[in-house]
N, C-alpha and C positions, 0 to 999 in steps of 0.2 A: 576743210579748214584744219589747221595746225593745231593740237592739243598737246598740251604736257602733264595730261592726268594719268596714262600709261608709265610715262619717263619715271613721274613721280611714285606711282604705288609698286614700282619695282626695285628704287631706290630705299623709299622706307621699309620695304619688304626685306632686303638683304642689312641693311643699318640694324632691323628689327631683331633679323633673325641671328646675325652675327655672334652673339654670345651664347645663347641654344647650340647653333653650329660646331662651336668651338669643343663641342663637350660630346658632340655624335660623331665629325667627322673624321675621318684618318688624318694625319699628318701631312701623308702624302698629297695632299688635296691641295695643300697650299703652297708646294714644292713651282720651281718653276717647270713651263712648260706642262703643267697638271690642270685640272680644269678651271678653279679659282682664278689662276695665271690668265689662260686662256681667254676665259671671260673678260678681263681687267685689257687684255690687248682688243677683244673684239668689240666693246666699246669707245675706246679710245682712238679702232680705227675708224665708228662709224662716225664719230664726232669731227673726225679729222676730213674723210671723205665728203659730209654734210660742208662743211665748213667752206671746202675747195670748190664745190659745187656751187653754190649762194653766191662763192664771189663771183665765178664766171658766170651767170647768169642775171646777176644783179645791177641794178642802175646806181651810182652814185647819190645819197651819201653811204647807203646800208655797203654797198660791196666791197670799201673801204674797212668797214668794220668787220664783215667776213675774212679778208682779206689779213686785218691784223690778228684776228685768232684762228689762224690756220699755224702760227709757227707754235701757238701755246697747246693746240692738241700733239704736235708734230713731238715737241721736247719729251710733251710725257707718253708719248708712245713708246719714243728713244730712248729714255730712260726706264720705260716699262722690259721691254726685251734687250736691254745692256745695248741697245746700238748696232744688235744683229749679232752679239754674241752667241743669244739662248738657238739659233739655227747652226752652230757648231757644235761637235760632242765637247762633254764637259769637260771641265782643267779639274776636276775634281769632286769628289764624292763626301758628304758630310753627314751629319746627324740630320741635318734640317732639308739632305735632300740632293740634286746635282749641284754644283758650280759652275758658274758659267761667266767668267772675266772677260771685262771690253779692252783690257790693256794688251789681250793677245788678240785684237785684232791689229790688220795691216793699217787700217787707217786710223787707231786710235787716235796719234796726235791730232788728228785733223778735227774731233768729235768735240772738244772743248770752243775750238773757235767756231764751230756750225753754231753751238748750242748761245754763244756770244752775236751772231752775228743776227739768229733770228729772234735772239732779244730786241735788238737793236730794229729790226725790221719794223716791227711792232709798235715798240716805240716810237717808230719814225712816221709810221703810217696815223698812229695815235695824234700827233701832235700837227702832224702836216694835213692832214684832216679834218683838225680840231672833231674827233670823235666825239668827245663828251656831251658840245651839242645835240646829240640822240636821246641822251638820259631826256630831256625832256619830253619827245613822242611816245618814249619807252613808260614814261611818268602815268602821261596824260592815258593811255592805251591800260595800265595799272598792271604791269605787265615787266617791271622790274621785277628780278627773280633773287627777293629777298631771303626767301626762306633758303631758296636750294641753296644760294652761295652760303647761309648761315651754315645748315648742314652740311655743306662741302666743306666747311672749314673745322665744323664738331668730326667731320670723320678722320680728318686730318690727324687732329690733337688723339685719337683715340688711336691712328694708328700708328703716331709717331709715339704713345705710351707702351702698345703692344711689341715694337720693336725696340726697348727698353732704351730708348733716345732721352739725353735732357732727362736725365733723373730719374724718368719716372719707371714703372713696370705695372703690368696687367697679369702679372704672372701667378698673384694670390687669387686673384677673384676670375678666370677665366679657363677655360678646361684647355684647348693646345692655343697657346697665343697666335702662333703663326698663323692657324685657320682665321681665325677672331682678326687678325691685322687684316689679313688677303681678304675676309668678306665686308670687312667696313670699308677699305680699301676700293673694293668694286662699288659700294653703295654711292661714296664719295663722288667716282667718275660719272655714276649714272644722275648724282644730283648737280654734274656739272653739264650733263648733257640735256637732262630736263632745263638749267639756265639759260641754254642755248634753244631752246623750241619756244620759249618765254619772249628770248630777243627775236625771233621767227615770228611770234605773232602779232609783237607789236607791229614789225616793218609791214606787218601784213594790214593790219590797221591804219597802217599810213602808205597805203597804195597807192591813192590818188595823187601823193605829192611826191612823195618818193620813187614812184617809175618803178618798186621790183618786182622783176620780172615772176618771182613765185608765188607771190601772196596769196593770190586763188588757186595754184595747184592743190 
Protein backbone atom coordinates (compact mmCIF):
# COMPACT_ATOMS: atom_id res chain seq x y z
CA UNK A 1 0.00 0.00 0.00
CA UNK A 2 1.07 3.65 -0.81
CA UNK A 3 2.15 5.80 2.10
CA UNK A 4 3.28 9.22 2.42
CA UNK A 5 4.80 9.15 5.80
CA UNK A 6 8.50 8.74 4.36
CA UNK A 7 7.64 11.77 1.58
CA UNK A 8 6.47 13.52 4.54
CA UNK A 9 9.36 13.05 7.39
CA UNK A 10 11.84 13.96 4.67
CA UNK A 11 10.10 16.99 3.67
CA UNK A 12 9.89 18.30 7.30
CA UNK A 13 13.15 17.06 7.95
CA UNK A 14 15.03 19.47 5.33
CA UNK A 15 12.05 22.44 5.94
CA UNK A 16 13.41 21.78 9.61
CA UNK A 17 16.80 21.71 9.06
CA UNK A 18 17.11 24.48 6.52
CA UNK A 19 18.20 27.33 8.74
CA UNK A 20 20.65 25.13 10.96
CA UNK A 21 22.07 24.39 7.35
CA UNK A 22 22.29 27.70 6.32
CA UNK A 23 24.95 28.34 9.06
CA UNK A 24 27.20 24.83 8.59
CA UNK A 25 27.05 24.45 4.98
CA UNK A 26 29.52 25.85 2.30
CA UNK A 27 28.05 28.19 -0.17
CA UNK A 28 28.90 26.12 -2.58
CA UNK A 29 26.34 23.57 -1.70
CA UNK A 30 23.62 25.65 -3.01
CA UNK A 31 25.51 26.71 -6.28
CA UNK A 32 23.91 25.03 -9.36
CA UNK A 33 24.69 21.68 -10.49
CA UNK A 34 26.06 21.23 -6.54
CA UNK A 35 24.20 18.80 -4.34
CA UNK A 36 21.24 20.90 -3.04
CA UNK A 37 20.61 21.61 -6.97
CA UNK A 38 21.01 18.08 -7.61
CA UNK A 39 18.51 16.81 -5.14
CA UNK A 40 15.92 19.68 -6.10
CA UNK A 41 16.15 18.08 -9.87
CA UNK A 42 16.12 14.38 -8.54
CA UNK A 43 12.94 14.81 -7.02
CA UNK A 44 11.35 16.68 -9.49
CA UNK A 45 12.39 14.11 -11.77
CA UNK A 46 10.74 11.36 -9.80
CA UNK A 47 7.52 13.25 -9.31
CA UNK A 48 7.59 13.80 -13.08
CA UNK A 49 8.33 9.96 -14.01
CA UNK A 50 5.70 8.85 -11.15
CA UNK A 51 3.19 11.06 -12.83
CA UNK A 52 3.88 9.71 -16.46
CA UNK A 53 3.57 6.34 -15.21
CA UNK A 54 -0.09 6.46 -13.33
CA UNK A 55 -1.16 7.96 -16.52
CA UNK A 56 -0.25 5.12 -18.74
CA UNK A 57 -1.22 2.69 -16.61
CA UNK A 58 -4.27 4.29 -15.25
CA UNK A 59 -8.22 3.92 -16.05
CA UNK A 60 -10.21 6.85 -16.45
CA UNK A 61 -11.14 9.25 -14.43
CA UNK A 62 -7.64 9.21 -12.16
CA UNK A 63 -5.40 8.95 -15.55
CA UNK A 64 -6.84 12.22 -16.64
CA UNK A 65 -5.75 13.67 -13.57
CA UNK A 66 -2.17 12.07 -13.93
CA UNK A 67 -2.23 13.09 -17.20
CA UNK A 68 -2.80 16.95 -16.28
CA UNK A 69 0.22 17.04 -13.81
CA UNK A 70 2.71 15.70 -15.73
CA UNK A 71 3.22 19.16 -17.50
CA UNK A 72 3.26 21.04 -13.81
CA UNK A 73 6.22 18.53 -12.63
CA UNK A 74 7.64 18.89 -16.28
CA UNK A 75 7.75 23.18 -16.10
CA UNK A 76 9.49 22.85 -12.77
CA UNK A 77 11.92 20.58 -13.62
CA UNK A 78 12.56 22.97 -16.79
CA UNK A 79 12.79 25.75 -14.93
CA UNK A 80 14.93 23.84 -12.32
CA UNK A 81 17.89 23.24 -14.72
CA UNK A 82 17.30 26.50 -17.01
CA UNK A 83 15.73 24.32 -19.91
CA UNK A 84 19.12 22.21 -20.16
CA UNK A 85 21.15 25.11 -19.97
CA UNK A 86 22.98 23.85 -16.41
CA UNK A 87 24.30 20.62 -19.01
CA UNK A 88 26.34 23.37 -20.94
CA UNK A 89 29.75 24.94 -19.48
CA UNK A 90 28.84 28.04 -17.82
CA UNK A 91 28.41 31.81 -19.64
CA UNK A 92 29.85 32.68 -16.43
CA UNK A 93 31.33 32.74 -12.93
CA UNK A 94 29.89 34.74 -9.97
CA UNK A 95 30.06 35.14 -6.19
CA UNK A 96 26.98 32.88 -5.79
CA UNK A 97 28.66 30.35 -8.01
CA UNK A 98 28.57 29.04 -12.02
CA UNK A 99 25.98 30.82 -14.49
CA UNK A 100 24.23 29.14 -16.62
CA UNK A 101 21.63 31.31 -19.16
CA UNK A 102 18.75 29.42 -21.13
CA UNK A 103 18.78 32.55 -23.58
CA UNK A 104 22.01 30.76 -25.11
CA UNK A 105 20.47 27.98 -25.87
CA UNK A 106 19.41 27.31 -29.68
CA UNK A 107 15.95 26.68 -28.79
CA UNK A 108 15.46 29.27 -26.40
CA UNK A 109 12.69 31.05 -28.33
CA UNK A 110 10.74 28.04 -28.42
CA UNK A 111 10.89 27.45 -24.29
CA UNK A 112 8.24 30.15 -23.57
CA UNK A 113 5.60 28.75 -25.78
CA UNK A 114 6.36 24.95 -24.43
CA UNK A 115 6.12 26.38 -20.92
CA UNK A 116 2.35 28.22 -22.50
CA UNK A 117 1.36 25.40 -24.10
CA UNK A 118 1.59 22.87 -21.33
CA UNK A 119 -0.25 25.23 -19.20
CA UNK A 120 -2.72 25.04 -21.49
CA UNK A 121 -2.74 21.28 -21.73
CA UNK A 122 -3.54 21.16 -18.21
CA UNK A 123 -6.05 23.25 -18.16
CA UNK A 124 -7.53 21.57 -20.94
CA UNK A 125 -7.52 18.27 -19.49
CA UNK A 126 -8.66 19.91 -16.13
CA UNK A 127 -11.79 21.26 -17.55
CA UNK A 128 -12.61 18.66 -20.40
CA UNK A 129 -12.54 16.13 -17.47
CA UNK A 130 -14.16 18.04 -15.29
CA UNK A 131 -11.24 16.91 -12.63
CA UNK A 132 -12.51 18.52 -9.79
CA UNK A 133 -15.08 15.93 -9.40
CA UNK A 134 -12.23 13.75 -7.58
CA UNK A 135 -11.99 16.20 -4.80
CA UNK A 136 -14.72 14.41 -3.60
CA UNK A 137 -13.24 10.49 -3.36
CA UNK A 138 -10.13 12.43 -2.51
CA UNK A 139 -12.48 13.97 0.46
CA UNK A 140 -14.24 10.95 1.44
CA UNK A 141 -10.73 8.64 1.41
CA UNK A 142 -9.56 11.86 3.87
CA UNK A 143 -6.64 12.01 1.81
CA UNK A 144 -6.73 15.59 0.52
CA UNK A 145 -3.14 16.72 0.92
CA UNK A 146 -3.75 19.79 3.10
CA UNK A 147 -0.92 20.18 4.98
CA UNK A 148 1.70 19.48 2.26
CA UNK A 149 0.18 21.94 -0.23
CA UNK A 150 0.06 24.34 3.11
CA UNK A 151 3.76 23.68 3.39
CA UNK A 152 4.39 23.75 -0.14
CA UNK A 153 3.36 27.14 -0.25
CA UNK A 154 5.10 28.28 3.36
CA UNK A 155 8.40 27.03 1.61
CA UNK A 156 7.67 29.02 -1.34
CA UNK A 157 7.08 32.45 0.70
CA UNK A 158 10.39 31.57 2.50
CA UNK A 159 12.23 30.92 -0.49
CA UNK A 160 10.89 33.58 -2.45
CA UNK A 161 12.25 35.82 0.94
CA UNK A 162 15.63 34.08 0.84
CA UNK A 163 16.07 35.19 -2.85
CA UNK A 164 15.41 38.84 -1.63
CA UNK A 165 12.09 38.80 -4.11
CA UNK A 166 9.08 41.35 -3.28
CA UNK A 167 10.74 43.08 -0.55
CA UNK A 168 11.55 41.01 1.56
CA UNK A 169 15.15 39.37 2.72
CA UNK A 170 16.27 36.53 5.11
CA UNK A 171 19.67 37.89 5.12
CA UNK A 172 19.57 39.23 8.94
CA UNK A 173 18.36 36.16 10.46
CA UNK A 174 19.91 33.31 8.25
CA UNK A 175 23.78 32.15 8.11
CA UNK A 176 24.29 31.73 3.75
CA UNK A 177 20.72 32.54 2.29
CA UNK A 178 21.30 30.70 -0.68
CA UNK A 179 21.76 27.22 1.27
CA UNK A 180 18.50 28.35 3.48
CA UNK A 181 16.62 29.11 -0.09
CA UNK A 182 17.98 25.70 -1.99
CA UNK A 183 17.15 23.53 1.32
CA UNK A 184 13.54 24.88 1.81
CA UNK A 185 13.48 24.92 -1.84
CA UNK A 186 14.04 21.06 -1.88
CA UNK A 187 11.63 20.52 1.33
CA UNK A 188 8.94 22.38 -0.71
CA UNK A 189 9.20 19.87 -3.80
CA UNK A 190 9.26 16.85 -1.48
CA UNK A 191 5.95 18.30 0.15
CA UNK A 192 4.67 18.53 -3.35
CA UNK A 193 5.64 14.92 -3.99
CA UNK A 194 4.26 13.62 -0.64
CA UNK A 195 0.74 15.54 -2.25
CA UNK A 196 1.01 13.39 -4.86
CA UNK A 197 1.25 9.87 -2.97
CA UNK A 198 -1.83 11.49 -0.88
CA UNK A 199 -3.70 11.65 -4.35
CA UNK A 200 -2.19 7.96 -5.04
CA UNK A 201 -3.90 6.62 -2.16
CA UNK A 202 -7.06 8.04 -2.43
CA UNK A 203 -7.42 6.43 -6.25
CA UNK A 204 -6.30 3.59 -4.42
CA UNK A 205 -9.15 3.69 -2.10
CA UNK A 206 -11.49 4.04 -4.85
CA UNK A 207 -10.25 0.95 -6.92
CA UNK A 208 -13.31 -0.77 -7.19
CA UNK A 209 -14.93 2.17 -9.21
CA UNK A 210 -12.18 3.76 -10.53
CA UNK A 211 -10.52 0.77 -12.56
CA UNK A 212 -6.60 1.91 -11.56
CA UNK A 213 -4.64 -0.05 -12.59
CA UNK A 214 -1.99 0.48 -9.46
CA UNK A 215 -3.87 0.75 -6.46
CA UNK A 216 -2.73 -2.62 -4.92
CA UNK A 217 0.85 -2.51 -6.44
Amino acid sequence: MTTTLPFRLVAFAFFLLAYPLSFVLPAWWSWENAPLELLDNLVLAIGTVQAIVLASRSQAPWKWLWLALVPVWIICLGREISWGAVFYPPSGMSEDGPEFSGKLLWFNPAVKPLVILLVLVTLTVTARFKLWRLLDPVMKARQFPALELVMAGLSLILMTAAERHMGMSLDAFVGVPEVFEETVELAGYMFLLAAQQRILMAAAAAFDTSGLALARH
